[in-house]
C-alpha positions as CSV (number, residue, x, y, z in Angstrom):
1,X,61.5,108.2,56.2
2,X,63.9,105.1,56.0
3,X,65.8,104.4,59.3
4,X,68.0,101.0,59.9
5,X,65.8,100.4,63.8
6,X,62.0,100.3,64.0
7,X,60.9,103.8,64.9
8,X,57.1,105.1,64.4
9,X,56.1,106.8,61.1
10,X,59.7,105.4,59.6
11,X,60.3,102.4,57.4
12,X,63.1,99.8,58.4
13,X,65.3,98.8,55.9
14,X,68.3,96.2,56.0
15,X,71.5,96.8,54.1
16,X,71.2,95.5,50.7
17,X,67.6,96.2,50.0
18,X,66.5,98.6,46.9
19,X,64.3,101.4,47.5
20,X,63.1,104.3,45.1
21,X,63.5,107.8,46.0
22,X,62.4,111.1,44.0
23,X,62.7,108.9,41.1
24,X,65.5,107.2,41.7
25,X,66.9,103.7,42.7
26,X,69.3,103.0,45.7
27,X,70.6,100.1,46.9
28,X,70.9,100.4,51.2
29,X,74.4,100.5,52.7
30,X,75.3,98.7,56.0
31,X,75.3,101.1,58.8
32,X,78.7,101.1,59.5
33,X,79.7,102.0,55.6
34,X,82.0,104.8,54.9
35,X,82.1,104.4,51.1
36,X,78.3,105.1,51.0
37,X,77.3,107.9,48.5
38,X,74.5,109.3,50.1
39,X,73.1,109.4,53.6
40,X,69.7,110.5,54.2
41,X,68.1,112.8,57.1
42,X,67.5,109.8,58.9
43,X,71.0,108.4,59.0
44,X,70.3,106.0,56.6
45,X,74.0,105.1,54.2
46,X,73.0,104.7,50.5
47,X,74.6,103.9,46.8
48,X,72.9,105.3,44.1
49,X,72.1,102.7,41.1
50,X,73.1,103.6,38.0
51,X,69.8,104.3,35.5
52,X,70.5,103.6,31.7
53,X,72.3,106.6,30.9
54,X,74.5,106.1,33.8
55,X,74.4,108.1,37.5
56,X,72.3,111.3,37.1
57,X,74.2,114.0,39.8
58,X,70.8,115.0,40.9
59,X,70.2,111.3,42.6
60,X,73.7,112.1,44.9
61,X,71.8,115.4,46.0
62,X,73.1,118.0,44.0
63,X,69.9,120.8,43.3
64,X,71.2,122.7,40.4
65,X,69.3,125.7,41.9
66,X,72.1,128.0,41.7
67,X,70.8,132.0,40.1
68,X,73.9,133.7,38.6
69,X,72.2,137.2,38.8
70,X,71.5,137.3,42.6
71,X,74.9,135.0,43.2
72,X,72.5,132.5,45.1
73,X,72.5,128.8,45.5
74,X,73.3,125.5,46.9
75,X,77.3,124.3,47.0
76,X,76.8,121.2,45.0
77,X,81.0,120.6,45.1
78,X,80.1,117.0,47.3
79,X,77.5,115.3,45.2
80,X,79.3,115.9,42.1
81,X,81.9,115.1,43.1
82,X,80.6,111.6,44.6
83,X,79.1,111.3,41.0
84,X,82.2,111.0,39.0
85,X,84.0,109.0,41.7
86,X,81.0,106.1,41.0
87,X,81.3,106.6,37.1
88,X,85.4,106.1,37.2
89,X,84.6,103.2,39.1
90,X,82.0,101.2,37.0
91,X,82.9,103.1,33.5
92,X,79.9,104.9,33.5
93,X,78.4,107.7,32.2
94,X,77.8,111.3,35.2
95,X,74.5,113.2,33.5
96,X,73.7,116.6,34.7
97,X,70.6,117.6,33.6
98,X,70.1,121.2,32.5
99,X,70.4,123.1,35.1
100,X,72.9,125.5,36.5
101,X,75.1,124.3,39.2
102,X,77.5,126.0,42.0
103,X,80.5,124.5,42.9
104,X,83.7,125.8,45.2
105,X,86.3,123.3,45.3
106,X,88.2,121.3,42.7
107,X,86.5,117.8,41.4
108,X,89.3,115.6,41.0
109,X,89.8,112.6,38.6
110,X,92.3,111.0,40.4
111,X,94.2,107.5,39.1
112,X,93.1,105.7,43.0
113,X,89.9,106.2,41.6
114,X,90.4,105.4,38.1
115,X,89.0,102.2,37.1
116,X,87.5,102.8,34.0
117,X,87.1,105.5,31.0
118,X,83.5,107.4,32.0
119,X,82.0,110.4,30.2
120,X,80.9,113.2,31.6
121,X,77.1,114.8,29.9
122,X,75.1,117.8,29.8
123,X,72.1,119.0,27.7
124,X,72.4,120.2,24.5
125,X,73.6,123.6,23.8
126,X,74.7,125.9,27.0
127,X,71.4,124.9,29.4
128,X,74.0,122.7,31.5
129,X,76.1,125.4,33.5
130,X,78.4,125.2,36.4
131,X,80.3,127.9,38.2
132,X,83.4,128.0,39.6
133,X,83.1,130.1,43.2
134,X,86.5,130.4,43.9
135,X,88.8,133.3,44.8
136,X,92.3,131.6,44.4
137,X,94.1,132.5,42.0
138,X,94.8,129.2,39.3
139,X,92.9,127.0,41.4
140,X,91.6,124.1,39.5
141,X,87.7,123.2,38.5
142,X,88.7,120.3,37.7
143,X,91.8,118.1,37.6
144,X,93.0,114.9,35.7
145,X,95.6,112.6,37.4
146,X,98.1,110.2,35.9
147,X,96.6,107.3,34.5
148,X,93.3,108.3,33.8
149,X,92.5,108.1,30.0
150,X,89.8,108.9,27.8
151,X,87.7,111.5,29.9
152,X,84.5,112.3,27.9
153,X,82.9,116.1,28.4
154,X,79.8,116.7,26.6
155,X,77.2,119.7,26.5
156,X,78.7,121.4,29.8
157,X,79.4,125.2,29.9
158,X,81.8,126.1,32.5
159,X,82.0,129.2,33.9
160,X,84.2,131.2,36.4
161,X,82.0,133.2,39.0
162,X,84.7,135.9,39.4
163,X,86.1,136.0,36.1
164,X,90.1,135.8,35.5
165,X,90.6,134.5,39.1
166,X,90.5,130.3,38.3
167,X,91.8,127.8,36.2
168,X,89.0,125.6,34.1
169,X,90.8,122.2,33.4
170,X,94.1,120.7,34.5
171,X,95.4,117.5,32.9
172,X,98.7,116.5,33.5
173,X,101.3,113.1,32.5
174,X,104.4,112.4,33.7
175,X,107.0,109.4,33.5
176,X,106.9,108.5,36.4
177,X,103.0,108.5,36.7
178,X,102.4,107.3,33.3
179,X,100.5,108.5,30.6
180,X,97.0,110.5,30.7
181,X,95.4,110.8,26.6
182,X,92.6,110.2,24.0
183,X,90.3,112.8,26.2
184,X,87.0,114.1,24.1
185,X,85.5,117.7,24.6
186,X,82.4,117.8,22.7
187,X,80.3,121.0,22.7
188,X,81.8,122.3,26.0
189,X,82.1,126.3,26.3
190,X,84.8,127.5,28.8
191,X,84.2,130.8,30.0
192,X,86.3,133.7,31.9
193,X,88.6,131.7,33.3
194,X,92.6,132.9,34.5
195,X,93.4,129.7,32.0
196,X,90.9,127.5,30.1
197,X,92.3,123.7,29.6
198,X,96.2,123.4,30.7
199,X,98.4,120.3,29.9
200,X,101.5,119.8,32.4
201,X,103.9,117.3,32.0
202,X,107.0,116.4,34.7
203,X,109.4,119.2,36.0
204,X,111.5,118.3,33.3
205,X,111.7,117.5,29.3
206,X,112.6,114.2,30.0
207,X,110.0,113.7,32.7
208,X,106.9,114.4,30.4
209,X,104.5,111.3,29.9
210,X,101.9,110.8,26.8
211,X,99.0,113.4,26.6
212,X,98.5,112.7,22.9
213,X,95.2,112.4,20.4
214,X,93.3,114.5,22.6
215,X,90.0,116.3,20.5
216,X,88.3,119.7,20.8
217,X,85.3,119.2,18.9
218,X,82.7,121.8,17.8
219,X,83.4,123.5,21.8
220,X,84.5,127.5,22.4
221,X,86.7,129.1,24.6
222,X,85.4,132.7,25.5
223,X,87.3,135.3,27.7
224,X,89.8,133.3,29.1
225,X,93.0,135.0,30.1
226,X,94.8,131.9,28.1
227,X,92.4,129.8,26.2
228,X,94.8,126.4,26.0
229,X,98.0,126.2,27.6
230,X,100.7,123.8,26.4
231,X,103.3,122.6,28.7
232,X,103.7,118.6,27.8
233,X,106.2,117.8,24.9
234,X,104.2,115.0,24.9
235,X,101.0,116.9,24.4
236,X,101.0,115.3,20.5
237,X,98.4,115.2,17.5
238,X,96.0,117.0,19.7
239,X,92.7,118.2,17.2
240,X,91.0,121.3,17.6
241,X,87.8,120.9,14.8
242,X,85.8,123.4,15.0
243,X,87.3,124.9,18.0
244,X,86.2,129.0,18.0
245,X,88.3,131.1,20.8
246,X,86.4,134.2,21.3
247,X,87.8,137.4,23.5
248,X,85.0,140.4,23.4
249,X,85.9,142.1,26.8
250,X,87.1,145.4,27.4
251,X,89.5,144.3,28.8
252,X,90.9,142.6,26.3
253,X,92.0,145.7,24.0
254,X,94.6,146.3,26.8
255,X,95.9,143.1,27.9
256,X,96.0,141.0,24.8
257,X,94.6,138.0,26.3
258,X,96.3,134.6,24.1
259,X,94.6,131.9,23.1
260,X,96.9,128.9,22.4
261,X,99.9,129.8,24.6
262,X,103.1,127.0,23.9
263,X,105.2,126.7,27.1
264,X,106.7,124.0,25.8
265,X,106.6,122.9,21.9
266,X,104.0,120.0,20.5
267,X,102.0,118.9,17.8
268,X,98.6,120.5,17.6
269,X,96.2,120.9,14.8
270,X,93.2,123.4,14.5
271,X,90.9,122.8,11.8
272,X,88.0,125.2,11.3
273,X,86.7,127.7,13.2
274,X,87.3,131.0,14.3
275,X,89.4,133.1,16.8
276,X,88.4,136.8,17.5
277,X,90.5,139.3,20.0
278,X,93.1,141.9,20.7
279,X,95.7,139.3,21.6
280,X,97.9,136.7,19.9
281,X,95.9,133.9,18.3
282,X,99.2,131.6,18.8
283,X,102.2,132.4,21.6
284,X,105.3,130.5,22.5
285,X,108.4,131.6,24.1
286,X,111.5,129.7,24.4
287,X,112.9,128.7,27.5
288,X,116.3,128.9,28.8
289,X,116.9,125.4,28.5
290,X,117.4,123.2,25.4
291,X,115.2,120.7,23.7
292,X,111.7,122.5,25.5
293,X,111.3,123.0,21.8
294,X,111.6,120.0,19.1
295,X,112.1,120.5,15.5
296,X,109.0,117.7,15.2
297,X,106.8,119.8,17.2
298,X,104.7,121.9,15.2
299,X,101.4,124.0,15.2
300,X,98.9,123.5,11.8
301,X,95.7,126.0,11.4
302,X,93.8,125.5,8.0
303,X,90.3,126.7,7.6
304,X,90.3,129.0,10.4
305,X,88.7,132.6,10.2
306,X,90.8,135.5,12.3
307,X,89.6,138.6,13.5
308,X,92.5,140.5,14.2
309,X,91.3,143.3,16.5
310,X,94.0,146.1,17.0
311,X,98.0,146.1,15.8
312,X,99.1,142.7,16.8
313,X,101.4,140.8,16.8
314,X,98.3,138.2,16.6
315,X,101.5,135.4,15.9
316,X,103.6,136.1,18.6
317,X,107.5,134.9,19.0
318,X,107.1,135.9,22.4
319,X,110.3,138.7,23.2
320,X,111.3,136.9,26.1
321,X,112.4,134.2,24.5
322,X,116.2,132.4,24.5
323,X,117.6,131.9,20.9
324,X,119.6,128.6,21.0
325,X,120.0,126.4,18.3
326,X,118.4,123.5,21.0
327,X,114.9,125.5,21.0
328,X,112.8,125.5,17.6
329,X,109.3,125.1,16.3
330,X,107.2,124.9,12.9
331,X,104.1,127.2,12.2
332,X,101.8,126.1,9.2
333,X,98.7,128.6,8.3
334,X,96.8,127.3,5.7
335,X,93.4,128.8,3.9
336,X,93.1,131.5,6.9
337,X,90.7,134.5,6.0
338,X,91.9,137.3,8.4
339,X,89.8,140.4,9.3
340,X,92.0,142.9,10.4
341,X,91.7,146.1,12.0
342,X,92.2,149.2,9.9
343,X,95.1,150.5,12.0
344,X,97.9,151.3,10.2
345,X,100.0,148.3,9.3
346,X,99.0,145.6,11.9
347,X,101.6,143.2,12.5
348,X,100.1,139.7,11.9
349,X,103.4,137.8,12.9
350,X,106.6,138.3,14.7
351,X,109.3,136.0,14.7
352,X,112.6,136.2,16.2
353,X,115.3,133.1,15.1
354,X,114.8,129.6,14.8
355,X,111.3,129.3,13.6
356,X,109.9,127.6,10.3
357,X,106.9,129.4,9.5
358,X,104.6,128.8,6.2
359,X,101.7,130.8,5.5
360,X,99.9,129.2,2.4
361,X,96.7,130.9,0.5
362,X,96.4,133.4,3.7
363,X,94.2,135.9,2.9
364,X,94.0,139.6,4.7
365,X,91.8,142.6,3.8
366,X,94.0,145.3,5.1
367,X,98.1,145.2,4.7
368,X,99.6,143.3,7.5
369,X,103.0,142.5,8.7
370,X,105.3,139.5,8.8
371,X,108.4,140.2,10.9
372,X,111.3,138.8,11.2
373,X,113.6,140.4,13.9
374,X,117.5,141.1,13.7
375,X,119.0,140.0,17.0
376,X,122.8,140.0,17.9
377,X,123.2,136.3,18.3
378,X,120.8,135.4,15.3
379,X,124.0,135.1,13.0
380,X,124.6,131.9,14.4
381,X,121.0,130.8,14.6
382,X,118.7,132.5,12.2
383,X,119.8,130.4,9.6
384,X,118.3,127.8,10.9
385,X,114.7,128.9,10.5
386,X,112.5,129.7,7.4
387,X,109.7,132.0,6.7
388,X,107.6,131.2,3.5
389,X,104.7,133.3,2.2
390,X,102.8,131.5,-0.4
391,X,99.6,132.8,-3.0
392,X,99.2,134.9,0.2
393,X,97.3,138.4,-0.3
394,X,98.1,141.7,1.5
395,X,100.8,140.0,3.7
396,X,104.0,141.4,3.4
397,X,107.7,140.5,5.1
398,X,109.5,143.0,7.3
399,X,113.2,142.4,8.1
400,X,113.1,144.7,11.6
401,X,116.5,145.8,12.4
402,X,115.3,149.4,14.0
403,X,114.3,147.3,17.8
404,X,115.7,145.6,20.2
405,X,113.7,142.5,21.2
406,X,114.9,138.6,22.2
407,X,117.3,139.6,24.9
408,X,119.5,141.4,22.3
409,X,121.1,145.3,22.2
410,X,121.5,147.1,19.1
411,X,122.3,145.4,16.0
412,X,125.8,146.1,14.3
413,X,125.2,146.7,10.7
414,X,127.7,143.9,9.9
415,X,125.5,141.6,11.8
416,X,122.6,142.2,9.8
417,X,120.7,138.8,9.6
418,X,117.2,137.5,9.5
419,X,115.1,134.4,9.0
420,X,115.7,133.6,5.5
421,X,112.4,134.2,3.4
422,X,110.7,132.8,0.3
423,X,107.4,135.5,-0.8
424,X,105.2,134.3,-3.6
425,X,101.8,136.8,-3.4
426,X,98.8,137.0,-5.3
427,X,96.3,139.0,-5.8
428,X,92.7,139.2,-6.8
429,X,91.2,139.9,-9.3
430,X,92.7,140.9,-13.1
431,X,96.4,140.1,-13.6
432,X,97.4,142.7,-15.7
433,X,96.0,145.0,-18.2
434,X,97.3,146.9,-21.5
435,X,99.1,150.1,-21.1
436,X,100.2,152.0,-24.2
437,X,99.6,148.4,-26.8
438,X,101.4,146.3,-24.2
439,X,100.4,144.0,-21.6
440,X,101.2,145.3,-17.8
441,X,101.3,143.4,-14.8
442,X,99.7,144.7,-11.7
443,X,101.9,143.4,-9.7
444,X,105.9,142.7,-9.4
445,X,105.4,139.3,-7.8
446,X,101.9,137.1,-8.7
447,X,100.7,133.5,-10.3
448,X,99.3,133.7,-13.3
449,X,97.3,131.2,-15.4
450,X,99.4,129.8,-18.3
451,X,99.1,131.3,-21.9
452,X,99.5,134.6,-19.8
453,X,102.7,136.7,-19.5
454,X,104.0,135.7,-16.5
455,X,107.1,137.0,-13.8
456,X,109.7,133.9,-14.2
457,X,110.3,132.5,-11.1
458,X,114.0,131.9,-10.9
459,X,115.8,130.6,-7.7
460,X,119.1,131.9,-6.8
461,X,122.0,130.1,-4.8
462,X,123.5,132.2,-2.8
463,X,126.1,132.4,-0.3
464,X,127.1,135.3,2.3
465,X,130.6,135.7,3.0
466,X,131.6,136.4,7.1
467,X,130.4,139.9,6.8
468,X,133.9,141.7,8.1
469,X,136.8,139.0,6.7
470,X,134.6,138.1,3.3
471,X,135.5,135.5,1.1
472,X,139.2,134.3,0.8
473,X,140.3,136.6,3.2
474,X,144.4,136.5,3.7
475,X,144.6,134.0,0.4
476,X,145.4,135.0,-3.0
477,X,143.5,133.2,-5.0
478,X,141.1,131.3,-2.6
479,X,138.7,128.7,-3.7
480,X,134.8,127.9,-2.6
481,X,133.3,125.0,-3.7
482,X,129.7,124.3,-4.0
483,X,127.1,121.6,-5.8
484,X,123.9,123.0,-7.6
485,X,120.7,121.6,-6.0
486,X,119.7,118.2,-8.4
487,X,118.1,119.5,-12.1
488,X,119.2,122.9,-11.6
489,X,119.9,124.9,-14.7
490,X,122.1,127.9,-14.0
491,X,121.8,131.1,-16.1
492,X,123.2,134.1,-14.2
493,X,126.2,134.6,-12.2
494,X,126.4,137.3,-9.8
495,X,128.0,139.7,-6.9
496,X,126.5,142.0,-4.5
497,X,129.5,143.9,-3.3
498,X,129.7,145.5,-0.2
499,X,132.1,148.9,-0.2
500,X,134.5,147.7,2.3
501,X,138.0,147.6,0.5
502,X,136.1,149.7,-2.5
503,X,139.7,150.4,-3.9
504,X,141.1,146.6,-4.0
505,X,140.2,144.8,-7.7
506,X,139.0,141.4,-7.5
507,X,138.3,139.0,-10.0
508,X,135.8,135.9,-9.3
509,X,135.5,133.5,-11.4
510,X,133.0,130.8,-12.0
511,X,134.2,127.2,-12.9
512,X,131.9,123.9,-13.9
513,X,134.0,121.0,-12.8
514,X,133.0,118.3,-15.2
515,X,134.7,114.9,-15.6
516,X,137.2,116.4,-12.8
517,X,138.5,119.4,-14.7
518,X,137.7,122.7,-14.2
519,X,135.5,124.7,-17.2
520,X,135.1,128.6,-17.4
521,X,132.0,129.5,-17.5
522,X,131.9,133.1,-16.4
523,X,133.8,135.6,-15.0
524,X,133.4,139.2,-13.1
525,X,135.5,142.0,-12.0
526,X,133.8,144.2,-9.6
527,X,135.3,147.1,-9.4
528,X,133.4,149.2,-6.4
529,X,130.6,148.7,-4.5
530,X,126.9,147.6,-6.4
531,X,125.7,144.8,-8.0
532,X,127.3,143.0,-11.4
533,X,126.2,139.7,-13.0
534,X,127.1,137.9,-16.2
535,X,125.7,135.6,-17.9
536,X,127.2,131.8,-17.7
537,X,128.2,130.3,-21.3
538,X,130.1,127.0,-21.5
539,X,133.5,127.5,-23.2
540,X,134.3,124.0,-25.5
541,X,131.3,122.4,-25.1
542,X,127.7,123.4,-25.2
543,X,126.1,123.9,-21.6
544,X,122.8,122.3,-22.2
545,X,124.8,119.1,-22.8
546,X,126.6,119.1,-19.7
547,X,123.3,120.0,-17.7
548,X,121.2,117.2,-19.6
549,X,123.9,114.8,-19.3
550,X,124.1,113.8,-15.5
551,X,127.3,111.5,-16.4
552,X,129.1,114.3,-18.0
553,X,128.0,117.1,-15.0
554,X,127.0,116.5,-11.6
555,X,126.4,120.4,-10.5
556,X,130.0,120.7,-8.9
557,X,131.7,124.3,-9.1
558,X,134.4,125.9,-7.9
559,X,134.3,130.0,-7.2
560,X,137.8,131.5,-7.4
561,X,138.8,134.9,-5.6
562,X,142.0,136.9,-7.2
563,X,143.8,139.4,-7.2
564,X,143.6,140.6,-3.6
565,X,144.8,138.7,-0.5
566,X,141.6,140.8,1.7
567,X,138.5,138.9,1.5
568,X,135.4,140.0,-0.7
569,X,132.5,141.2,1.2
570,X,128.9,140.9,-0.5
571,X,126.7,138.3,-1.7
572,X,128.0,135.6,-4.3
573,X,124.5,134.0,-6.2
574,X,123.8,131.7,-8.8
575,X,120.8,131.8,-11.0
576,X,119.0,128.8,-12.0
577,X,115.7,127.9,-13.4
């Protein structure tokens, strides 16, 4: 009805006048405008005027009419898009009202736009829907530039029309554009997509730009090919509270769709929630180049519920991965119920060399798996890494030496090394009971309230010899020297020795060094393969003197070989309380 001339039945308007419109206010563009946001039937250029929760995407003609069971209704890619461009410019809030929209192309949030943080609102709960019709394989929804902080999604549901095909949410920082953080997703469900929410940094390490303190609060990721993909170093102290990643397709029992996939190691933390599926709840692979993986990035999950559909790995060490002492990461499960499958012995993790993973007060309700493969080049690296199992029930550690995985052949039985573990379990229920008049425990291993009988839990020092040349190979005697961890108390003295050279005699000794001379404290003579220990004893002065006295004893000792120049193969241990 508006047109710029006179004309009959039409009203003339001048550029800068207000008019109301289907509920809305616009103010009228000059006729030669081409930043306009609307322009009508009549030829008329408009901006729409932001109401008091911001620009509604209905007043920049999108209809929201679209029917996802007869695949019908308007493209609404333009006015949405014109929406967010006028929120980025005036820090305003882009409401879409509940409604289900259709959109084909990408809406970018691009830093020549950028002004100022906006937020991006729904209804509540899943009545605010818009699809993705797209057919491209990874194509964006929607895409964050450099620059452009603080993006607010709230009460959306977004959905890919042919599921599997597109890619929900880009963001990306680099260097040289500058950092892109502090986004919110609040009650946003992300649905089928090839890849949910992806974080890209530069081409490089060294190119990645901030993408920290982003929040995933109270949202859901469900179906998604790869829920969240992490390829920023940068991508720091991201929260997941609440998050729930949920995979119930078909589908899914076959291709073992991940959820948080680590291209590149961060600092992430999920608290609460749930994750359900066939695939890995956690996946990172490292690259063939160094440093893609920090010892400072880590993943934490506490309070999270699992269910474990099918054999797992459900923590995957992904196979593919490059063992190099540049590449590591830390895993941290804490106060994880996990409801496995009753397959027979799913594998809840699998590691492969230079990972620190800690499972605290994890809980299963069938037997699962932690394994820690033998690879050919993890002598070198494997020490490096740590697996700890702690008050953990039904979880038990695997040292796999039977596969080849992690670009590795067979193992050579003198290479036989894995991530170094430390297994505390517990069970519920009674500890022990009486058997016979005495007490029993249940259990080899298990905490134990005091004024119980309880297993002593001892520590033991040890050391592994090169597994073909031994200890003090080509010396006769040969000397290792070694300090006792602060406040130790040694007890036990012991050898694990291997049968190579079963013939040779060898006598080890065990020496305190105290005030700078050398005190006997125990001695062996292994005379074949098997295991010998003695117990330590000081010779001319009491040992609980020397060990309570830091002045007189500072934990130094000295382990001398004799009596054959070949070296002794086995393990050499110390046990102290």
């Amino acid at each position: 009805m508006l047109r710029y001339s006179d004309g009959v039945g039409k009203a003339q308007i001048r550029a800068g006048e207000i008019v109301r419109a289907q509920g809305f206010r616009y103010q009228v563009a000059p006729s030669t405008a081409r930043d306009q946001h609307i322009t009508t039937a009549g030829g008329v250029n408009l901006y729409v005027l932001p109401g008091e929760g911001g620009f509604n995407v209905l007043a920049f003609g999108a209809t929201g009419d679209y029917n996802n069971f007869t695949g019908i209704g308007t493209d609404d890619t333009l006015p949405i898009r014109a929406a967010f461009k006028a929120a980025m410019t005036l820090g305003l809030h882009v409401h879409l009202p509940g409604r289900q929209y259709r959109i084909t192309d990408t809406i970018s949030m691009p830093d020549a736009d950028y002004k100022l943080a906006f937020k991006v609102t729904g209804e509540s709960g899943n009545s605010t829907r818009i699809w993705f019709d797209n057919a491209v394989a990874h194509k964006n929804m929607f895409y964050g530039d450099l620059d452009v902080n603080y993006i607010n999604f709230e009460d959306i549901e977004l959905l890919d029309k042919t599921p599997g095909t597109s890619r929900a949410i880009q963001l990306v920082g680099t260097v040289s554009g500058g950092p892109a953080w502090k986004h919110l997703f609040k009650g946003i469900r992300i649905v089928g997509f090839r890849e949910g929410v992806r974080f890209d940094g530069g081409a490089t390490i060294v190119a990645d730009a901030y993408q920290s303190e982003v929040m995933f609060l109270h949202s859901k990721f469900k179906n998604c090919r790869k829920s969240l993909i992490y390829n920023n170093i940068q991508a720091v102290n991201h929260q997941l509270i609440g998050l729930d990643i949920e995979n119930d397709e078909a589908d899914d029992a076959t291709e073992k769709w991940p959820m948080i996939v680590f291209e590149r190691g961060t600092f992430i933390n999920h608290v609460g929630g749930s994750v359900i599926g066939y695939g890995p709840y956690v996946s990172f692979t490292y690259p063939d180049f160094g440093g893609a993986f920090q010892v400072t990035g880590q993943f934490a999950s506490r309070g999270v519920r699992m269910e474990a559909r099918g054999d797992g790995p459900f923590i995957d060490h992904n196979t593919a991965s490059v063992i190099t002492t540049s590449n590591a990461f830390r895993l941290h499960f804490e106060d994880m119920g996990i409801m496995g499958s009753h397959s027979t012995a799913p594998v809840l993790a699998r590691f492969g060399g230079r990972v620190y993973a800690r499972f605290d007060n994890v809980h299963t309700n069938v037997s699962m798996e932690v394994q820690a493969y033998m690879t050919v080049n993890l002598g070198a690296n494997s020490e490096n890494g740590k697996i700890e199992l702690n008050r953990c029930r039904l979880l038990n550690y695997k040292r796999v030496a039977d596969q080849t995985a992690y670009g590795s052949g067979a193992v050579l039985a003198s290479d036989r090394r894995a991530i170094p573990a430390e297994i505390s379990m517990q069970q519920e229920g009674h500890a022990g009971a009486v058997v016979d008049g005495y007490y029993q425990l249940i259990a080899d291993r298990k905490t134990i309230y005091s004024g119980n009988w309880q297993v002593a839990e001892l520590k033991t020092l040890t050391w592994a010899p090169n597994d073909v040349s031994g200890f003090g190979s080509g010396s006769n005697p040969a000397t290792l020297q070694v300090v006792l961890p602060k406040y130790a108390r040694p007890c036990k003295f012991r050898l694990l020795r291997d049968d190579v050279n079963a013939g040779l005699t060898y006598v080890l000794e065990l020496y305190f060094v105290v005030a700078g001379k050398d005190i006997l404290v125990a001695t062996l003579e292994p005379t074949d393969g098997g295991h010998f220990e003695t117990n330590i004893r000081g010779a001319s002065k009491a040992l609980v003197n020397w060990i309570a006295d830091g002045l007189d004893w500072d934990g130094k000792m000295k382990i001398v070989k004799s009596g054959a120049r070949d070296g002794f193969v086995g393990l050499i241990m110390v046990d102290y309380m």
